[in-house]
N, C-alpha and C positions, 0 to 999 in steps of 0.2 A: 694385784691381779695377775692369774698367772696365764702364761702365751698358752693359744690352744696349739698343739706341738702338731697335729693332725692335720690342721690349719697350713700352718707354717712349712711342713712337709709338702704336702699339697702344691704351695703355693712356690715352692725353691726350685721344684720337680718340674713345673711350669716354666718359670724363667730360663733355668737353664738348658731348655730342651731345645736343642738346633733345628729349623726347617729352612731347609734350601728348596729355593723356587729359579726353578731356568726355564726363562719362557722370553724369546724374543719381540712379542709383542710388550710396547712398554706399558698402555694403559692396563692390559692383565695380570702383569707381574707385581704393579703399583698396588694394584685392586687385591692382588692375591696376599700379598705381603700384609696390606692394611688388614687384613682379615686374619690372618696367622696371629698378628700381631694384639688383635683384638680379643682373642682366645686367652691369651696373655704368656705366647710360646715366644721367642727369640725368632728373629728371622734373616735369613741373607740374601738375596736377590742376585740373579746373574743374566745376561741377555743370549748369553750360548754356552754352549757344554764344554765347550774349550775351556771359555774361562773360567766356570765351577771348577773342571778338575784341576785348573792351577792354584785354585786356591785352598787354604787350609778348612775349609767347609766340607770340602771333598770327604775327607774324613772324620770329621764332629759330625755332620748332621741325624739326629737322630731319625729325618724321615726327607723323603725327596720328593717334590710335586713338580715334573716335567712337561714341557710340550714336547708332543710327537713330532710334528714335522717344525722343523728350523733351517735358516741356512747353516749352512756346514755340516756339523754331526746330526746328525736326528738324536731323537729321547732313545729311541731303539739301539741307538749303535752306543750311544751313554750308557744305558742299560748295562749292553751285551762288556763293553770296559770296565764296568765295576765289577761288574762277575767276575771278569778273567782276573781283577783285581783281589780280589777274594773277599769286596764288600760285600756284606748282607742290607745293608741301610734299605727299609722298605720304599717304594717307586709309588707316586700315583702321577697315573700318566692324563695330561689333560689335552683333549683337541678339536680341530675342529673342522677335520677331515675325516668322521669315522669310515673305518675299516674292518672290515668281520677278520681278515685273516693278520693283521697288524695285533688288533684287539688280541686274537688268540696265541700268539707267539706272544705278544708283553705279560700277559695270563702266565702262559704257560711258563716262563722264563721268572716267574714269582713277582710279577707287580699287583701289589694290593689291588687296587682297582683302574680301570680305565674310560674317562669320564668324558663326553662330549661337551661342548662350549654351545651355547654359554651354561658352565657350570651351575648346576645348581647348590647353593651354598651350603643347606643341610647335608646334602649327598657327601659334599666335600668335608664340611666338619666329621659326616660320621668317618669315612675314607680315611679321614685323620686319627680319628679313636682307635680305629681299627689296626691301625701302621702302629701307632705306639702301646697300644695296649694288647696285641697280640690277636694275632689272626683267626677267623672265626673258620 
């Protein structure tokens, strides 16, 4: 029997695909993770932005699902450090404080999209297509 290679592609392109999740609440991050992870994507979880960028995730992840407001750094000042870093890594910003003019600078600043809590999960799966399959 020969392996469908299409299949197989598919399915390697999946595993190895990084999603870093920094969101200081832990039941969301748990929740967020199990779901990445049910997609059947790789995932890394962090409780602040500090400690994503210490870690080598900072630079694998193929896509970032952040909370806006955190103690210490916010998502926004996260954001605004990769840029100056010169990461492109696509953002979905999740929260649950919305803001029209927050919303519009993470927009504008090139975040995939910016989602209100409680998330809705298809929004976020598509969010997720979107970050890695290129922007519509």
């Amino acid at each position: 029997m020969q392996p469908n290679r299409a299949l197989f592609h598919s399915f390697y392109l999946k595993v190895t695909t990084m999603i870093a999740i920094v969101e200081d609440d832990a039941s969301v991050r748990a929740a967020t993770q199990s779901l990445v992870r049910s997609l059947g994507f790789a995932a890394c979880s962090f409780s602040d932005a500090e400690e994503f960028l210490r870690s080598p995730c900072a630079t694998k992840a193929s896509c970032l699902i952040a909370d806006v407001q955190m103690p210490g750094m916010s998502g926004i000042d996260l954001q605004s450090i990769l840029c100056d870093r010169g990461c492109d890594t696509p953002i979905i910003f999740i929260t649950a404080f919305s803001n029209e003019t927050v919303r519009a600078q993470a927009i504008k600043a090139g975040a995939v999209s910016f989602l209100d809590k409680p998330v809705d999960v298809q929004t976020l799966i598509e969010s997720l297509d979107q970050a890695l399959n290129g922007r519509k």
